[in-house]
C-alpha angles and dihedrals in degrees: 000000000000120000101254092063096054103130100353116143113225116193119184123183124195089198108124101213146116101290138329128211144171125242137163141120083303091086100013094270087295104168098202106043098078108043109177112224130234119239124211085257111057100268124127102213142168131177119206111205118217114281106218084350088299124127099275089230101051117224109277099032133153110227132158129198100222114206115201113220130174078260096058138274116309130191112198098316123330122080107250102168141019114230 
């Protein structure tokens, strides 16, 4: 793995919708502080690099992949937003 990569988090989501996103106690269940790109493919991803050469997401954390729909924006699945 090169060097760059040591204790990055990488999420992918095959999910074709409006946006995806990451939330949790990691940024204070902030909605909008982790979008997930969409690759050319299809696929909602993010990548979170080490912080202090630690894994980005700690051990025990609480996190949620939201998914934005023309409903509102859900995470898992409970409604957290309306759009």
């Amino acid at each position: 793995m090169p060097r760059s990569l040591e204790n990055s988090v990488s999420i992918r989501q095959r999910v074709s919708r409006q946006g995806h996103g990451l939330t949790g106690n990691i940024d204070n269940w902030d909605i909008k502080s982790h979008p997930m790109k969409k690759s050319e493919f299809g696929v909602w991803e993010i990548v979170l690099p080490p912080v202090d050469g630690q894994p980005a997401i700690p051990h025990n954390s609480k996190i949620k992949v939201t998914i934005t729909l023309a409903l509102g924006l859900w995470a898992g699945a409970e409604l957290i937003g309306s759009a």
